[in-house]
N, C-alpha and C positions, 0 to 999 in steps of 0.2 A: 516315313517317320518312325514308325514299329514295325519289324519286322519278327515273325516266329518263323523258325526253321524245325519242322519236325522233332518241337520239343514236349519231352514227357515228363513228369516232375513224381516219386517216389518219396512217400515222408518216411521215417524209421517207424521199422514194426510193421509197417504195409505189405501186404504181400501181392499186394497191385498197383499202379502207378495211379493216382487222382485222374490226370490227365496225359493225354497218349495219342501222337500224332499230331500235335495242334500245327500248323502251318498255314497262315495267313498274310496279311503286309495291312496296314491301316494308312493310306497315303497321307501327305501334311494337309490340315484345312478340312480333316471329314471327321463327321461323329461314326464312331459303328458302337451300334448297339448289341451287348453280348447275353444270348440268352439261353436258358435250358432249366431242368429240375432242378429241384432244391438238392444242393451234394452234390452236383455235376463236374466241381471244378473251377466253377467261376471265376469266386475269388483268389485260389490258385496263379489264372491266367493271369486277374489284375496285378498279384503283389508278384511276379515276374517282370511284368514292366517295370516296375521302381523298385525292381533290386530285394525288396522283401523277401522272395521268393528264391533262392534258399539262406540267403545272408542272417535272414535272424530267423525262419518258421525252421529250419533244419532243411533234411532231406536232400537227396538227388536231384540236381537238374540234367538232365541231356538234352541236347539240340545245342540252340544257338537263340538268344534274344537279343536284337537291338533298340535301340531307341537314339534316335538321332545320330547315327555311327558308332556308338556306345555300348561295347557289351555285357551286359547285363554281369555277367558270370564274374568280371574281371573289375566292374565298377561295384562299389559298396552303396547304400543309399544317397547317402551325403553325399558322393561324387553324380549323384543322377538331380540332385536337387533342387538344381538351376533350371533343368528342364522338363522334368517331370512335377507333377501338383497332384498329390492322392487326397481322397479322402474315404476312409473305411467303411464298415459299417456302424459302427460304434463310434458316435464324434465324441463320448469321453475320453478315452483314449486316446485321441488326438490334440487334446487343449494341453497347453504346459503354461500357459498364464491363470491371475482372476480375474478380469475382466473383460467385456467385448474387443472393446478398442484394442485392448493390450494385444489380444489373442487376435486381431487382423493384422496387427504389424508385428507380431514375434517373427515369422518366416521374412519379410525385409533385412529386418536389423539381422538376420544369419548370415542374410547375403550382402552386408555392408552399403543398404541405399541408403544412398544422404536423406537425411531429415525432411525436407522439404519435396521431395518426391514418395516419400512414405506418407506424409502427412495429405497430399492430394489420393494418393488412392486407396487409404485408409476409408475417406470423403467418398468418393466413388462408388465403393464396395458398400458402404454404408445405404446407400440410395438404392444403386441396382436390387438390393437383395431385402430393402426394407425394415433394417437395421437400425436405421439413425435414433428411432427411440429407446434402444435396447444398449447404446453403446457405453454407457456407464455401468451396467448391470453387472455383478457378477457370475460367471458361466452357471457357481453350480444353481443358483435359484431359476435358471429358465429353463421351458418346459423343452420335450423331445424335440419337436420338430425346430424350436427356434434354434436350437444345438443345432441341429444337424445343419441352417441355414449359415450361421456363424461359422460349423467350421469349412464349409464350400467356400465361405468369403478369404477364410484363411493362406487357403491355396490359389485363388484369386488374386489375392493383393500381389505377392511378387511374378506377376503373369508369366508363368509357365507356357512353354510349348506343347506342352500334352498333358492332360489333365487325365486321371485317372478317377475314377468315380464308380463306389460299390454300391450300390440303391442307395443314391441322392435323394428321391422323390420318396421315399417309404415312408417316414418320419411328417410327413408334409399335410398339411391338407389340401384339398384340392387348390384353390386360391394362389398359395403360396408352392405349390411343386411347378403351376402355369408359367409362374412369373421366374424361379430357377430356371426352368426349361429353357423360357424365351433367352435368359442373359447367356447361357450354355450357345445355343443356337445364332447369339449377336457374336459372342466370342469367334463360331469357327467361320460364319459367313462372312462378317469385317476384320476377323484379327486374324484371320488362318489359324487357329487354333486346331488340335488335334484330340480329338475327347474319343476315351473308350470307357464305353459305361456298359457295368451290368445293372438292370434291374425286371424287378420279378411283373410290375405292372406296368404290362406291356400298351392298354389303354393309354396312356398317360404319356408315352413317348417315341411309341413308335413313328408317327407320323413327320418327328424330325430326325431318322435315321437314316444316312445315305446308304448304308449297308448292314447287314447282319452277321453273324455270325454264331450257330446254333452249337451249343454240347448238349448233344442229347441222351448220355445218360452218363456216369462214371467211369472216367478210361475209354470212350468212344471216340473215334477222330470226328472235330469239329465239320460242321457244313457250312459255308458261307454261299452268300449272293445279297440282293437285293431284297428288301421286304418284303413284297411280293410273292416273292419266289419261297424264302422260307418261311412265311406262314401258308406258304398253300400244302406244306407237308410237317410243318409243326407240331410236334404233342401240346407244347405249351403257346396258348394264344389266347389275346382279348377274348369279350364276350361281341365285338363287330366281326370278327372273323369267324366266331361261332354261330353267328344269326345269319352271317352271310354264305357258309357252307349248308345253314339247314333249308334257308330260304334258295340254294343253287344260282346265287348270284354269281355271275363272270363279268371281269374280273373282281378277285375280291378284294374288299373295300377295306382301307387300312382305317379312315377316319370314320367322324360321326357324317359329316356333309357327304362324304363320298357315299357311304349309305344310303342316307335321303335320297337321294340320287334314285338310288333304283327301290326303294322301298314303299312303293304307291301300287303294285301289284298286290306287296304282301298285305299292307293296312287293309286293300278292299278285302280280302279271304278272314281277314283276322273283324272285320268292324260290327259281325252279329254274337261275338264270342264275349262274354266280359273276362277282365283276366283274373285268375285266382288264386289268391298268394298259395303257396306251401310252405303254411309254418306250421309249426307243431300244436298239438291239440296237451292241454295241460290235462292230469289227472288231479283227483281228491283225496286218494289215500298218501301216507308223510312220505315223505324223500326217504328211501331206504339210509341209514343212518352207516358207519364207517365199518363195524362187522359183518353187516351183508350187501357185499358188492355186485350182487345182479350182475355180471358182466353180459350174460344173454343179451338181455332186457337193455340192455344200454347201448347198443348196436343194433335196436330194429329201427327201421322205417315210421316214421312219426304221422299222422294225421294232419290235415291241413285247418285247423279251427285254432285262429286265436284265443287266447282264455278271456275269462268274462265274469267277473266277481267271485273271483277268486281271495282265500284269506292271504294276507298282505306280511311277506317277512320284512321286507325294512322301512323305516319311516323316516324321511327330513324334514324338521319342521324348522321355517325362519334358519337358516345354516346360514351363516356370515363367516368368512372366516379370513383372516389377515396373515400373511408370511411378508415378516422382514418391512418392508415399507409396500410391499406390495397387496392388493384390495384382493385376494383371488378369488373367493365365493361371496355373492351378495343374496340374502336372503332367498335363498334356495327352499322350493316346498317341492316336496316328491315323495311316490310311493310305488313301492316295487311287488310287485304278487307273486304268487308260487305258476309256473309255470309260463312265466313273460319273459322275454326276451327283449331289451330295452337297447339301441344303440344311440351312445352319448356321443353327438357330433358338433362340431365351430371349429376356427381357424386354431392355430399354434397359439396356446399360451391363453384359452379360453376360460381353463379351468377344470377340464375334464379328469387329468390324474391326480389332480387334487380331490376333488368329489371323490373320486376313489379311495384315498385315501384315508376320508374321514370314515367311509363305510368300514375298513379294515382294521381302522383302530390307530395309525400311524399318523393323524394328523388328528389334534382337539378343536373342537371348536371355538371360534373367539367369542360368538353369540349363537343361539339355538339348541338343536337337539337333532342326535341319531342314534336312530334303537335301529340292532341287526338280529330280528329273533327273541326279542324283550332284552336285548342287551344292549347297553350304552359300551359302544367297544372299544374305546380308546381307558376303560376302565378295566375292561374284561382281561383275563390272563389269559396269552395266546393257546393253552390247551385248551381250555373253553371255548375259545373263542374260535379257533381250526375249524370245528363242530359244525358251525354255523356259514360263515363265510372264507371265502379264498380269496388269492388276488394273485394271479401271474404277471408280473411288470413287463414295463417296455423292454428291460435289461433282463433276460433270464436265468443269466448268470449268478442276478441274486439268490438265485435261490439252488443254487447247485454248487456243493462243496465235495462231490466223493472224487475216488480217481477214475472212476469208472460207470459205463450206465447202470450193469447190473447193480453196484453197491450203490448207487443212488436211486432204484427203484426198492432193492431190500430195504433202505430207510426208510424212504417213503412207508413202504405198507406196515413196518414197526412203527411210526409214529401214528399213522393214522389207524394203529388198530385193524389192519386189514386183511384177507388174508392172501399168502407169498403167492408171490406173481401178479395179483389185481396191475399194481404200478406196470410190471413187464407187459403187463397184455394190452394195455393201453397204449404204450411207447410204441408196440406194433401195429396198432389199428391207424396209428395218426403219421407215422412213416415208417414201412413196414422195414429197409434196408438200413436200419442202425442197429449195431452188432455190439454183444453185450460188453464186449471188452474195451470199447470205443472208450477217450475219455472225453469227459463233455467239453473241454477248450479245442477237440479239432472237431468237433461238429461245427456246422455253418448254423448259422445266425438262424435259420429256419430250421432248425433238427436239434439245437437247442430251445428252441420255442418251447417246438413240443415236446420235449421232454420235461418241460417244468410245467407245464400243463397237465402233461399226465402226474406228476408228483402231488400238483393241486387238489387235480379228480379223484386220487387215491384216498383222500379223507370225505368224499362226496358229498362234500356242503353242499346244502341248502342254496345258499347264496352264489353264483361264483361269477367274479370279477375280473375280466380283459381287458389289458390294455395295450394296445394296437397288436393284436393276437395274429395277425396276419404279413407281419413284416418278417422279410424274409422267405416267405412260403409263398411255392407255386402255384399253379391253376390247382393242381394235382393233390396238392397236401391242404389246400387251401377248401378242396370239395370235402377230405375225408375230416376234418375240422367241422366245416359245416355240417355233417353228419352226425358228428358226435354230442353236438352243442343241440341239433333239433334232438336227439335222443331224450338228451339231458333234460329237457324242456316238459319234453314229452311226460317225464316221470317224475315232476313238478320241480325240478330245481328251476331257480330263478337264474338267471345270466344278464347281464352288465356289461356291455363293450364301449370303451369309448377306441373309435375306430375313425382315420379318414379315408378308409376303404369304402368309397360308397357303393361298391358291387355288392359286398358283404354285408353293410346295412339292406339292401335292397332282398339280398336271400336269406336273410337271417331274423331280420326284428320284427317283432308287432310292431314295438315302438321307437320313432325317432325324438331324443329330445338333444334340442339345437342348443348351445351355451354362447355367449359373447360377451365378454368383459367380466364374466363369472357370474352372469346371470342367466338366466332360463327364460328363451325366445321364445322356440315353441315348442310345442310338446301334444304329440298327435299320432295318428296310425301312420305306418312308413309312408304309403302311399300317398297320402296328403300331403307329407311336409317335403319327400324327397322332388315330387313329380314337377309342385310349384316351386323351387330353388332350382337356378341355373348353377349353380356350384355343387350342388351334392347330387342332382339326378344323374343315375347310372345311363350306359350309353344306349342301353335297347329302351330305355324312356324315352331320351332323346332324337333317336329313329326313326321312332313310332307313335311320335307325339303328332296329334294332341289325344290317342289312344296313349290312355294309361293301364300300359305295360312294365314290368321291371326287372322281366331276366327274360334269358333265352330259354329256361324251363318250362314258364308260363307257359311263353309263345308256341313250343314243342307239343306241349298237352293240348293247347287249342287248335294243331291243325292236326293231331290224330285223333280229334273229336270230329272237325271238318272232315277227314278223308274218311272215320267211320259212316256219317250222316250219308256221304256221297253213295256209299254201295250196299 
């Protein structure tokens, strides 16, 4: 159904091709899952299939792409549209209606189906994907992940032959990427459907991948086989393939059950050890403020003590707050301390980037109050306000206007007072392979992240605010992330994720606090609220349950404490 013929794709200005060598076949009726580091090409390979690729991104193609007898080179998008179904990374950019419904039957009416056969699988797609309450809404008032769900229905409604898919599940929370996964998975077992998806969280799907196909680094020729085969030599894999290389498990296990399986040796070595988070130990003296950027100091190694009455920079008291007809925060009480690490987690459309919102000043309250630093910030003038708290969005684009990385870290560190290069040195710590001439529209989704991250960190609030910080980002960019955020902790900034990474809550927070309908379920140390939830426990939880564990670092440090004791 897809065919690559040793093709390598060259964008202008490059002086090396993205990707190079690719030569695969995807037969009709199979998913393969496309994986490798962040910048690898990924998304390259997908917008080759539907024509994107060089038709409107520019550049070089060589080789040969087909898609259903159709070549790519020779076919425009709109001639592939009948049988190809993309969806990007960014489901803005893919709505051209305002409303749900409209935006499930826009791609039909292109293809001229009658009325009454749009009208049933408009109904359909609506059910499959959970939508039916959401179908009068307008796109722009819901949140990331129901986007992202709306626009997969999109390229759904007029059932494609091949569905193309760039991290579908990213956006999602765990609940709601299950139930995409399963409709994906009905589609290619009963429809013969042909899905090629890239995504970076490889927990979450590999298990329905008949095959793989690895780029593993920029311009490297791909490696395919079965799952099996390439996570047994993978850079980038789950945290069950990493528990099952450390534990010398054969074969290794791609799910949580296949685990279980053989994980009753490791619980007995592990059941006198208790497990012991590594989070960062808060300090007492102030957050170094935007003219001394400590970079040293901001890249060591953090202590493992959560903070413990520690003085408090933001406060929510009673927070209600109403958008459009929509209830989205109901009296919210919370309080965030210098040196805590808080991940705000619930399904799509909970409330979470709205909470955010109101911290940064961008959204008022309808009833209540929030102070960030003794400041009411939706009052505050954004210079003052920088000072104190940050906020990198889902979209990081917002926040990147230069042509280039360098001129977008020189601003950075003029606006934030700080001095030249702070911004550059950060950009390198968190991916070190983005070259200063880069502009940020051809960085990938993950390399823009962090580069408005680091633009963030350059003013080094006190405060700083994520939301969903890990979309887009490998095992690989996703560790030195985590690094940088225990640093940050360490030297009392406060941090704020609302995340449905629940790997990353599980290495990252003291605290989880759960939201549902825009109220506040629970709110507890990770390990408490992650281990008793079947939706948000990480997968070494679930493994090594009813031992509460919750990374494969833990587990690491507690058998080089066993192997020490043994000699």
């Amino acid at each position: 159904m897809i065919r690559f013929e040793d093709v390598s794709v060259t964008y202008e200005g490059a002086d090396k091709p993205t990707v190079a060598g690719v030569d695969f076949e995807v037969p009709e009726g199979e998913l393969v899952l496309l994986a490798g580091p962040s910048g690898a090409g990924k998304s390259t390979v997908l917008g080759a299939v539907s024509g994107l690729v060089p038709h409107f991104t520019g550049g070089t193609l060589r080789g040969r792409v087909t898609v259903a007898g159709r070549d790519t080179r020779t076919h425009q998008p709109r001639e592939l549209a009948d049988v190809v179904g993309t969806v990007g990374q960014d489901p803005l950019a893919h709505f051209v209606t305002d409303t749900v419904e409209d935006e499930l039957a826009y791609g039909m009416e292109s293809l001229g189906l009658a009325p009454e056969v749009m009208r049933r699988r408009v109904e359909e797609t609506l059910d499959l994907l959970g939508l039916a309450a959401l179908r009068d809404r307008p796109v722009a008032t819901l949140s990331g992940g129901q986007r992202q769900r709306v626009a997969i229905g999109s390229v759904l409604t007029p059932h494609p032959r091949v569905l193309v898919l760039d991290e579908p599940t990213s956006a999602l929370d765990p609940a709601a990427a299950e139930e995409v996964l399963a409709v994906l998975q009905r589609l290619v077992h009963d429809l013969g459907t042909t899905v090629l998806m890239a995504e970076h969280r490889l927990e979450r799907v590999i298990q329905y991948a008949d095959r793989m196909v690895l780029l593993p680094a920029p311009g490297a020729a791909p490696l395919t086989g079965t799952p099996s085969e390439i996570m047994a030599v993978s850079p980038v894999h789950p945290p069950v393939i990493a528990l099952g290389r450390l534990a010398g498990w054969t074969p290794l296990p791609l799910t949580v059950r296949d685990a279980r399986r053989q994980a009753a040796p490791l619980r007995a070595r592990l059941a006198d050890r208790p497990a012991r988070r590594t989070s960062p130990r808060p300090v007492s003296d102030p957050a170094p403020g935007p003219r001394q950027p400590r970079l040293r100091s901001l890249f060591r190694r953090a202590a493992p003590t959560p903070p413990d009455d520690h003085p408090q920079l933001a406060r929510i008291d009673s927070l209600s707050l109403r958008r459009d007809t929509v209830q989205a925060l109901r009296r919210i009480d919370l309080t965030i301390s210098r040196g805590e690490t808080i991940a705000l987690m619930g399904r799509n459309g909970a409330g979470k980037s709205t909470l955010l919102g109101t911290l940064v000043g961008l959204l008022a309250p309808t009833t209540g109050t929030v102070t960030v630093g003794g400041l009411t910030p939706h009052r505050t003038p954004p210079p003052a306000l920088i000072r104190q708290v940050g906020l990198v969005p889902q979209d990081p684009r917002d926040l990147l206007y230069a042509d280039t990385v360098a001129a977008e870290c020189a601003a950075a560190d003029q606006d934030a007072e700080a001095a030249p290069g702070t911004c550059r040195a950060l950009v390198s710590e968190l991916l070190p392979d983005i070259t200063d001439d880069a502009h940020p529209r051809d960085l990938s989704e993950g390399q823009r992240l962090a580069l408005a991250l680091a633009v963030v960190l350059t003013a080094r609030p006190p405060l700083l605010l994520l939301d969903e910080p890990t979309r887009g980002l490998d095992y690989a960019a996703k560790a030195r992330l985590v690094s940088v955020l225990r640093s940050l902790a360490a030297e009392g900034h406060a941090i704020v994720l609302a995340t449905h990474d629940v790997e990353l809550a599980a290495e990252l927070a003291h605290r989880v606090v759960l939201l549902a309908e825009g109220e506040v379920i629970a709110d507890g140390p990770t390990a408490e609220i992650v281990v008793s939830s079947p939706s948000f426990a990480p997968q070494v939880t679930k493994i090594l349950a009813p031992q509460r564990w919750l990374t494969v670092s833990e587990v690491r440090e507690a058998l080089d404490e066993v192997r020490e004791a043994l000699t």
